[in-house]
C-alpha positions in Angstrom: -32.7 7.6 4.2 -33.2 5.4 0.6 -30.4 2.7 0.0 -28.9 4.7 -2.9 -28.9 8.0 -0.3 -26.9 5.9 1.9 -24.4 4.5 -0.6 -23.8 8.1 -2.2 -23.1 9.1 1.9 -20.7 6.3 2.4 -19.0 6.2 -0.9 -18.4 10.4 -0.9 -17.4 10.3 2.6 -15.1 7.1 2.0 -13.4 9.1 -1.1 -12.6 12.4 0.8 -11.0 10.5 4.0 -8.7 8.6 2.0 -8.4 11.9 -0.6 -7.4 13.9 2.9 -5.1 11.1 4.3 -1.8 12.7 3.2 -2.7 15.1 6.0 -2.7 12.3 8.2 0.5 10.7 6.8 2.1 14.0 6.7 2.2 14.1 10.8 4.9 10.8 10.4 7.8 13.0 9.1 10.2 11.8 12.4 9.8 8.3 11.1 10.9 6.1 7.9 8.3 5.2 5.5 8.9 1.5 6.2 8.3 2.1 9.6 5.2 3.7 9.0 3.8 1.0 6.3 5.3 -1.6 9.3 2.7 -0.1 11.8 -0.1 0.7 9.3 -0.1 -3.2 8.7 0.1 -4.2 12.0 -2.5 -1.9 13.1 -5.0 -2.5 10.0 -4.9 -6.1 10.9 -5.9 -5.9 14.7 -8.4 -3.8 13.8 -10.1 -5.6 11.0 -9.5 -9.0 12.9 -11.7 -7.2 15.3 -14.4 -6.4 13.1 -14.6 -9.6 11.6 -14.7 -11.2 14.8 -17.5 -8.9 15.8 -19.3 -9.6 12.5 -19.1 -13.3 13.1 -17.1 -13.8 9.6 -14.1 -15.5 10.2 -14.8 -18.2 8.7 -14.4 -16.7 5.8 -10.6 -16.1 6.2 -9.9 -19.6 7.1 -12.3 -20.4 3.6 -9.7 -18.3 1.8 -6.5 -20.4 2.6 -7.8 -23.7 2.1 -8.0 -23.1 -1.3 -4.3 -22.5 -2.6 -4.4 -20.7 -6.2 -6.7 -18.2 -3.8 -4.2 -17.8 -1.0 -1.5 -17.4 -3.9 -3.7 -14.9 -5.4 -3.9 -13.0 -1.9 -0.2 -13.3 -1.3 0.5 -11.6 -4.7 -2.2 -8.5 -4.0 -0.8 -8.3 -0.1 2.8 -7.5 -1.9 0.7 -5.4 -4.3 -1.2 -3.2 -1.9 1.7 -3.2 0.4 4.4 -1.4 -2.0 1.3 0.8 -3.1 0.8 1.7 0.6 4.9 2.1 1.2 5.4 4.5 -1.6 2.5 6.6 -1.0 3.4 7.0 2.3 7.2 8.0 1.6 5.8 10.2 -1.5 3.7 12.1 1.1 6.6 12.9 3.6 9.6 13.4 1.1 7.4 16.5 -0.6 5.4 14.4 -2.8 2.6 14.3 -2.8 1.5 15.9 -6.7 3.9 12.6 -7.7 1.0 11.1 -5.5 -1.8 12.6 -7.0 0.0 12.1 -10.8 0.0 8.0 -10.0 -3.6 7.6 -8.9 -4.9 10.0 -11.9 -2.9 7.4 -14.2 -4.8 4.2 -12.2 -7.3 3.9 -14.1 -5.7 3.8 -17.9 -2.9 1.5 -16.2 -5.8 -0.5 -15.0 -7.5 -0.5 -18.8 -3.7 -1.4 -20.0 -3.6 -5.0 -18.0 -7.3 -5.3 -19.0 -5.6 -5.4 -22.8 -2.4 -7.0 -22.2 -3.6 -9.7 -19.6 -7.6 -10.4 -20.1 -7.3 -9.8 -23.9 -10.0 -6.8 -23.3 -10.8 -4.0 -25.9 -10.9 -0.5 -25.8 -12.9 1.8 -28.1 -11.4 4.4 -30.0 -12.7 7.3 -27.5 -10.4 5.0 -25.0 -7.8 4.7 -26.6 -7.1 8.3 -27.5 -7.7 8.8 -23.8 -4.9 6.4 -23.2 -2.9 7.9 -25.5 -3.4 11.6 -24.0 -2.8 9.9 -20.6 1.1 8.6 -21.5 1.6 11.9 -23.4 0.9 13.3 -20.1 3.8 11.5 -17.9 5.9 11.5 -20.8 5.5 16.0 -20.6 6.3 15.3 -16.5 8.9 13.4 -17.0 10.6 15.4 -19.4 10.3 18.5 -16.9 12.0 16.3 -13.8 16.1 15.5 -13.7 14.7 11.7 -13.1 11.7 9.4 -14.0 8.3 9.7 -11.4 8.8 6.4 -10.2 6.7 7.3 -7.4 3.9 7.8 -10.0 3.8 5.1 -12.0 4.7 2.5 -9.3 1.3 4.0 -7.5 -0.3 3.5 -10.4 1.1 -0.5 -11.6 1.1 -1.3 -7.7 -2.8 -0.7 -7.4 -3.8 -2.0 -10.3 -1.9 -4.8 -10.1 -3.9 -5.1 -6.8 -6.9 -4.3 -8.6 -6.4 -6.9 -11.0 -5.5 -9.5 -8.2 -8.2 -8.9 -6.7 -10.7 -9.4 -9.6 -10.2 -13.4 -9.6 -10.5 -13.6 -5.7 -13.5 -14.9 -4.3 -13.4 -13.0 -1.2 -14.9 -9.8 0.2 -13.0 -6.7 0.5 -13.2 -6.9 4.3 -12.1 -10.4 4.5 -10.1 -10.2 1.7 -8.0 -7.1 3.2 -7.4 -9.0 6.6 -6.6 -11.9 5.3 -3.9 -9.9 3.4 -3.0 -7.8 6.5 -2.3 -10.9 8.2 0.5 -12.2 5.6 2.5 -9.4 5.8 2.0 -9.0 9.6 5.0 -11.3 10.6 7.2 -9.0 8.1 6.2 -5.9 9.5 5.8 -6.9 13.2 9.4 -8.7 12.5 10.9 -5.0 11.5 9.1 -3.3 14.6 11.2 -5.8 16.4 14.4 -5.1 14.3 14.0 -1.5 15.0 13.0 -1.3 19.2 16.3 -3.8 18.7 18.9 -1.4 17.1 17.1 1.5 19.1 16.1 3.3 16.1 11.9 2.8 16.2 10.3 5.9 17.5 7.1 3.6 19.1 7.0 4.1 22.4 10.5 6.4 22.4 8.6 9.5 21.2 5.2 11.0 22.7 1.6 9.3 23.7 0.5 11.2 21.1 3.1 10.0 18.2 1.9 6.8 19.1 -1.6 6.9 19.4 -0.9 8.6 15.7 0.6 4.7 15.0 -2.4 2.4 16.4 -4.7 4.8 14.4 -3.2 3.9 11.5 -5.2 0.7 11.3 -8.5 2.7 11.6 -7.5 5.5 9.6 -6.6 2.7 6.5 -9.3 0.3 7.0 -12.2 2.4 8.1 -12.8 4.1 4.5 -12.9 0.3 3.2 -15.7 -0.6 5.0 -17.7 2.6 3.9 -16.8 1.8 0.0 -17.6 -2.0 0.4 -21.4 -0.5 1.9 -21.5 2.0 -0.5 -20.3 -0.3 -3.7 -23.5 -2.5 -3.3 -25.5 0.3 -3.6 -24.6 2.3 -6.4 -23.9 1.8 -10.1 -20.2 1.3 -11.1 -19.7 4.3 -13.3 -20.9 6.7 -9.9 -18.3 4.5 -8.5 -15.8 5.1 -10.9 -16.5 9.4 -10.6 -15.8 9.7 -7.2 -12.6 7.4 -7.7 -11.5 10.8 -9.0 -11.8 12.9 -6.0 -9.0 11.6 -4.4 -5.9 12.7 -6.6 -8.2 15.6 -6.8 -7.5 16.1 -3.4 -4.5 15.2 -3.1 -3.2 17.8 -5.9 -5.2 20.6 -3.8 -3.6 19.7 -1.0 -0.1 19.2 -2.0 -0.4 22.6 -3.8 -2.3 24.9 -1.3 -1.2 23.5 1.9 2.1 21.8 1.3 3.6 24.7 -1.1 4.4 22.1 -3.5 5.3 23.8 -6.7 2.7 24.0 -9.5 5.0 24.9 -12.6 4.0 25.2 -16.3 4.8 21.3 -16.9 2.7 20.1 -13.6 -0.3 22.5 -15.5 -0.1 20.6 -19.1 0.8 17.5 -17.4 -2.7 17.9 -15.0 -4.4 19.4 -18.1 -4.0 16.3 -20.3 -5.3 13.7 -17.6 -8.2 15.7 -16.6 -8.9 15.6 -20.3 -8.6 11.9 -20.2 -11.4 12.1 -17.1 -13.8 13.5 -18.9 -13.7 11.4 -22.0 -13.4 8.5 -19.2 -16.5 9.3 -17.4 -18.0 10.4 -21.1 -17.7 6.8 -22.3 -18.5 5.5 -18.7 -22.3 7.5 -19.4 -22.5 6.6 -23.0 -21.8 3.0 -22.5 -24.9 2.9 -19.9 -26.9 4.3 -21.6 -26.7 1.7 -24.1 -27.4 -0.9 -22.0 
C-alpha cells in the first residue's frame, strides 16, 4: 500500500467514525451531558497517556508546560475543545443532532471569519459570497425556530476557536490533545466525585455494559485523532479539507433517517445554501492549487 493510499484509508475512515459518533453518544440518554463530557475527558486522557507512554513521547508534554504563553495557549483550546465536546454531546441526546450537523457545516466560514478579524487574512470574492450565502443560511434557520441555534453556532465558534488556538501551538495533535485532556482532568474527575457523592452519577450504579460504554469514551474520541494526525502528513490540505465535509454530512443523514429528526422546508433551504457554500469552498480550494 503507497503512502498516499494509506493516508486516503486513515483520513476516510477517521472522518466516518467521528461522522457516525452521534450513534455512539446517542446510547448516553440516562445520563447528563456534563456527565458524559466528565467521563469522555477522563477517559481520553488515560488512554492517550497510554499511547504516549507507549510511543516514548512524553517528553513532549512536559516540553509544552515549560514554556508559559504555550501552556496558556493549551489552557485556552482545552476550554475550547471542551465546550465544543459538551454541547455536541447534549445536541445529540436532546434531539439535535441537525443543530449538530448545521454548526460543523458553518466551521469552516467561522474559521475563515477569525482568519479576517484576528490574522488580518483575506478572502477573495468567490469567498466571500460563500460567506455571505453561509450567514443567509443560519439567518433562514433561525427565522424558522422560536429561539436562536445556539447549539450551532457555539459548535461552530467553539472549534474554531480551538482551531485557531491550536494554529500558534508548537505541539503535535497527539501530545497536544493529552496535554489538554490532562487540564481539564481534575474538573471532570472533581464532578465524578461530586456526583458518586450526591448519589446521582450512573458509573458503576447502572449496568457493566453502561460503563464499559463510559471507559470507551476515551478510545471512541481519541482513536479517530490518531488516524487524521497519520493521514494529515500524507495528503494535500484541500483532500483534507473535502472529507472535513463528510461528517455533518453524516450527521444530517443520521439525524434525519435514523433519529426521525424533522427535515422541514426551512432545514431544506437552510442545507441548500451551505452545501452551495461547499462547492464554491472546495471550487476555490482546486483553483487555488492549481495556481501554485
Amino acid at each position: 500500500m503507497s503512502s498516499r493510499t494509506a493516508g486516503l484509508t486513515a483520513g476516510l475512515a477517521s472522518y466516518i467514525f467521528w461522522g457516525l459518533s452521534p450513534v455512539y453518544w446517542k446510547l448516553f440518554e440516562q445520563s447528563s451531558g456534563l456527565e458524559v463530557l466528565a467521563h469522555r475527558l477522563v477517559w481520553s486522557f488515560f488512554f492517550l497517556l497510554a499511547v504516549i507512554l507507549l510511543l516514548g513521547r512524553g517528553s513532549e508534554v512536559i516540553h509544552a508546560f515549560a514554556d508559559r504563553k504555550t501552556a496558556l495557549l493549551l489552557f485556552l483550546s482545552s476550554i475550547a475543545i471542551s465546550i465544543n465536546w459538551g454541547v455536541f454531546i447534549i445536541s445529540v441526546n436532546t434531539g439535535h443532532i441537525l443543530q449538530a450537523s448545521l454548526g460543523y457545516y458553518m466551521n469552516p466560514f467561522v474559521s475563515m471569519l477569525f482568519g479576517i478579524l484576528i490574522f488580518k487574512e483575506k478572502l477573495n470574492k468567490l469567498q466571500i459570497f460563500a460567506v455571505v450565502l453561509a450567514a443567509s443560511g443560519v439567518l433562514i434557520y433561525a427565522s424558522g425556530l422560536r429561539s436562536f441555534p445556539w447549539a450551532s453556532v457555539s459548535l461552530a465558534v467553539s472549534f474554531a476557536a480551538y482551531g485557531a488556538l491550536r494554529k500558534h501551538v508548537r505541539v503535535l495533535p497527539v501530545p497536544g490533545l493529552l496535554a489538554e485532556t490532562l487540564i481539564m482532568f481534575p474538573i471532570a474527575i472533581g464532578y465524578l466525585i461530586y456526583l458518586e457523592s450526591i448519589s446521582a452519577g450512573y458509573f458503576g450504579h447502572y449496568s457493566p455494559g453502561y460503563d464499559a460504554l463510559f471507559i470507551l469514551a476515551g478510545v471512541v474520541t481519541s482513536a479517530p485523532l490518531l488516524g487524521f494526525a497519520f493521514a494529515v502528513k500524507r495528503l494535500r490540505l484541500i483532500t483534507i479539507g473535502i472529507f472535513q465535509f463528510t461528517i455533518p454530512t453524516l450527521h444530517l443523514l443520521i439525524g434525519v433517517f435514523i433519529y426521525s429528526e424533522p427535515f422541514t422546508p426551512v432545514h431544506a433551504a437552510t442545507f441548500g445554501l451551505i452545501w452551495i457554500c461547499v462547492g464554491l469552498f472546495i471550487a476555490d480550494a482546486v483553483m487555488q492549487t492549481k495556481k501554485v
